[in-house]
VEXTOR-583269 format. One record per residue (C-alpha): chain; x, y, z; residue in one letter. Coordinates in nm, 4 decimals. Example, Ala and Ser with C-alpha at 12.3 -4.5 7.8 and 13.67 -1.06 7.14 Angstrom:
% residues 2
 kette        X        Y        Z rest
     A   1.2300  -0.4500   0.7800    A
     A   1.3670  -0.1060   0.7140    S
This chain:
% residues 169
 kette        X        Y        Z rest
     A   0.6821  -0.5426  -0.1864    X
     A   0.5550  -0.5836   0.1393    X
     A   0.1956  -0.4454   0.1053    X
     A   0.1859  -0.6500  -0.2668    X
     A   0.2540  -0.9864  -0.0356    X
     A   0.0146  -0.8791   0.1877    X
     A  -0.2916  -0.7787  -0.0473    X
     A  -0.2082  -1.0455  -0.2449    X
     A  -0.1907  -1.3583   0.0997    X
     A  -0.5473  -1.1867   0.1620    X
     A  -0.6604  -1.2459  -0.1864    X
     A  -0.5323  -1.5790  -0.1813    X
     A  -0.6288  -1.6816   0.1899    X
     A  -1.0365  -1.8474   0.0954    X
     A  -0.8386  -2.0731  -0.1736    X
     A  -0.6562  -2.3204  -0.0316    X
     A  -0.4787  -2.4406  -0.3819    X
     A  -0.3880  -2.0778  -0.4387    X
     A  -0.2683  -2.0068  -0.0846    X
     A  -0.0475  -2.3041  -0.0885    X
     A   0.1154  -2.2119  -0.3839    X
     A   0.1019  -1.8321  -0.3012    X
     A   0.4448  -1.7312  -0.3086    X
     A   0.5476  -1.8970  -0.6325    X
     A   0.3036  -1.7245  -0.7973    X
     A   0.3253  -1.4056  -0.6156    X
     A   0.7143  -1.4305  -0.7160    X
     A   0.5555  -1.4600  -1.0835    X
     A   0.3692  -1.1801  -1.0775    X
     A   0.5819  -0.9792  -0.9414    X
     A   0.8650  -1.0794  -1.2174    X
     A   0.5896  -0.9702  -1.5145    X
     A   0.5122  -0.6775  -1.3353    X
     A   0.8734  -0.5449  -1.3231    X
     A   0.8955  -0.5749  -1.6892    X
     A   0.9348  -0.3368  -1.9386    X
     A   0.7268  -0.5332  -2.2405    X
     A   0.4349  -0.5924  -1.9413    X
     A   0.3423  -0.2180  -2.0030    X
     A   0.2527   0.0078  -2.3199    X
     A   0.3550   0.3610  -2.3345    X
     A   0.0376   0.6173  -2.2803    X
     A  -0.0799   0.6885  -2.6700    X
     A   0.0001   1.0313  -2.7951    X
     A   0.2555   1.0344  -2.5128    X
     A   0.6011   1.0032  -2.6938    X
     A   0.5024   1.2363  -2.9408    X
     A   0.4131   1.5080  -2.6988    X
     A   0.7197   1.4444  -2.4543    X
     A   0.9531   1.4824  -2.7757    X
     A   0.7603   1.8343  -2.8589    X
     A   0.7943   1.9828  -2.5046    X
     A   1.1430   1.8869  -2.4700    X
     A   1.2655   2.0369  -2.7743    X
     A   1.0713   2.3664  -2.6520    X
     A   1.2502   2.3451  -2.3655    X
     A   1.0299   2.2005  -2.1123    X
     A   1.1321   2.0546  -1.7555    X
     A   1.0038   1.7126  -1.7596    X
     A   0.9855   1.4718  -1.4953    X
     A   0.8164   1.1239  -1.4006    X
     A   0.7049   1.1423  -1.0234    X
     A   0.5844   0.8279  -0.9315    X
     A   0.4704   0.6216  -0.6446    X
     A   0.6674   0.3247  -0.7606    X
     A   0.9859   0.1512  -0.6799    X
     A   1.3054   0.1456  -0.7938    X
     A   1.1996  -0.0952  -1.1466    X
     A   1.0542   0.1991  -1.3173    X
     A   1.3391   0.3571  -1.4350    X
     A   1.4254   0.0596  -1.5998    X
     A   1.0384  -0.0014  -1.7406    X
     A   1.0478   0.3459  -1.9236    X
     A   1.4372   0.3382  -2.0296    X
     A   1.2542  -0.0015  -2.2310    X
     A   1.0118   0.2323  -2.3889    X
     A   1.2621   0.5535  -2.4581    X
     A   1.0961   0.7914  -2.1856    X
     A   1.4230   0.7954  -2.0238    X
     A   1.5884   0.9529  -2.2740    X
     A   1.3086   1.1779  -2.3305    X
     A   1.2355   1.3287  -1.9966    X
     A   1.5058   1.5514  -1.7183    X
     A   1.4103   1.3427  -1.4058    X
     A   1.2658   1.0001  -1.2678    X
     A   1.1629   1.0272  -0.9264    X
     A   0.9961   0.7403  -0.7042    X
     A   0.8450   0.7179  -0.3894    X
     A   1.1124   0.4321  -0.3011    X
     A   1.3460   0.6715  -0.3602    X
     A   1.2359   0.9854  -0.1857    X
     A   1.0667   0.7400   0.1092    X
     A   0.6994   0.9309   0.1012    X
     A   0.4459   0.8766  -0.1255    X
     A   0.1909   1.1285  -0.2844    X
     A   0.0142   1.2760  -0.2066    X
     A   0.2890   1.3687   0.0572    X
     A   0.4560   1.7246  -0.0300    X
     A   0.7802   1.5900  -0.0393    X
     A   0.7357   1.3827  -0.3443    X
     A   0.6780   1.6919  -0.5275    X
     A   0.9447   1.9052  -0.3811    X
     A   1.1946   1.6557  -0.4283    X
     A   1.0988   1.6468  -0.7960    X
     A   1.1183   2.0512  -0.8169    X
     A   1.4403   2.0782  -0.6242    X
     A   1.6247   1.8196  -0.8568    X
     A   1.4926   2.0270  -1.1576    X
     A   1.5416   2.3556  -0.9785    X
     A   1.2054   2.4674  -1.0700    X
     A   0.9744   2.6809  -0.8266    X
     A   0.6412   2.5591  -0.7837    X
     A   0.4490   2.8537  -0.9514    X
     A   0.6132   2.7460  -1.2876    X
     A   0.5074   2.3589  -1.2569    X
     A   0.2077   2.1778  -1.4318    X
     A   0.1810   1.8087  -1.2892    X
     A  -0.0165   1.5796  -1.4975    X
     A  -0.1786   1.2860  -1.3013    X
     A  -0.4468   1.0443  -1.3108    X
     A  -0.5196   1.0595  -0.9732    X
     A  -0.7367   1.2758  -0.7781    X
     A  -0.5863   1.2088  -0.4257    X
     A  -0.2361   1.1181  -0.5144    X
     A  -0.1889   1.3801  -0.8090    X
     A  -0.4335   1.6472  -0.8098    X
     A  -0.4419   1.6975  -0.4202    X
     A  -0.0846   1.6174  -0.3507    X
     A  -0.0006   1.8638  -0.6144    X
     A  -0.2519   2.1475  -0.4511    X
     A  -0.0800   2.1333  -0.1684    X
     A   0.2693   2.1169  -0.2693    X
     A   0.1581   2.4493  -0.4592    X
     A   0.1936   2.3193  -0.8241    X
     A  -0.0526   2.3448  -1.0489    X
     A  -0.2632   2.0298  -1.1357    X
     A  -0.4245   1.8745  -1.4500    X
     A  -0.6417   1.5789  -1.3967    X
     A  -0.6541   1.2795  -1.6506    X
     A  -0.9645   1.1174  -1.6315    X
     A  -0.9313   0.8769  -1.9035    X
     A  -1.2317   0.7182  -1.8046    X
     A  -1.5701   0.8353  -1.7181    X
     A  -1.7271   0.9629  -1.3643    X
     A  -1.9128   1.1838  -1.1738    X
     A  -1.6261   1.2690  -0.9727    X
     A  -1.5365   1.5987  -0.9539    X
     A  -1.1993   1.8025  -0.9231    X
     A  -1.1401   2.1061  -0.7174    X
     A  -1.2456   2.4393  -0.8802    X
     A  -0.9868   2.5866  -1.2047    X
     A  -0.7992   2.2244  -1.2303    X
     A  -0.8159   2.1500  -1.5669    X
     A  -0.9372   1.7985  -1.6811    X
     A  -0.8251   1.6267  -1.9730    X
     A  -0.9377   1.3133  -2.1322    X
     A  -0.5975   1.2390  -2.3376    X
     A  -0.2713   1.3600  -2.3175    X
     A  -0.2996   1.4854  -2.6581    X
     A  -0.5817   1.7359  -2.4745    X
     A  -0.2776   1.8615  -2.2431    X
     A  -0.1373   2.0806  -2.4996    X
     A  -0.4318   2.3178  -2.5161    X
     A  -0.4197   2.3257  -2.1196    X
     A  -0.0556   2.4318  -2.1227    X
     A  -0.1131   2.7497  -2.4469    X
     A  -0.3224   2.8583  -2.1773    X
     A  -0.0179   2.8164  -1.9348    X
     A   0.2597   3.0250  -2.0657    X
């Protein structure tokens, strides 16, 4: 919350109607941010939670968030649909720190050899997930030259994600 108000006094700072009235909006933004109908479920993603589950799949959300997101995705029916919600509030690090991911694998007593972790970012997810040992899959659902390390898989949908893990097993 702190860094939001921050980023947020800096964006409003060169307008002085804006700045004046900064933390009533901020306070507004912050309220339709931390609710479930503000967001839309990833398409294609209910559909393939619901498969791995029932083939007896791990599944987790690891997220630099705070503690709101559980609530967010019990709106949508991930909750139900996944073993483990973990957020950075929670575990006090952020990824790409190590400990976000072996917090996550601990709680699912999982090793890390045996763990795909699906994330749209290169620093946060791929890296962080390198170097907690895990394997990573990058979703780059839009385009750019950027480019992940050698043998992580990128995928363009998570629909794409289920050819990545037949190779997996």
């Amino acid at each position: 919350r702190e860094a939001w108000h921050r980023f947020t006094h800096r964006v409003a700072e060169p307008f002085g109607r804006l700045r004046s009235s900064h933390e009533a909006w901020l306070a507004r933004l912050v309220e339709y941010f931390d609710r479930g109908s503000s967001w839309k479920k990833l398409e294609g993603a209910e559909d393939l939670l619901t498969s791995l589950k029932s083939e007896g799949y791990r599944l987790a959300v690891v997220s630099n968030w705070h503690g709101i997101l559980e609530e967010i995705l019990r709106y949508h029916g991930v909750t139900e649909q996944v073993d483990l919600v973990l957020t950075s509030s929670q575990v006090g690090r952020k990824k790409p720190h190590p400990l976000m991911f072996r917090s996550a694998l601990e709680r699912l007593e999982v090793a890390e050899s045996a763990t795909i972790h699906v994330g749209d970012s290169l620093e946060e997810d791929v890296v962080g997930a390198l170097e907690a040992g895990l394997r990573p899959v990058y979703l780059q659902r839009e385009e750019s030259c950027l480019e992940t390390a050698p043998k992580v898989p990128v995928i363009r949908s998570i629909e794409e994600l289920r050819g990545v893990l037949g190779n997996s097993r």
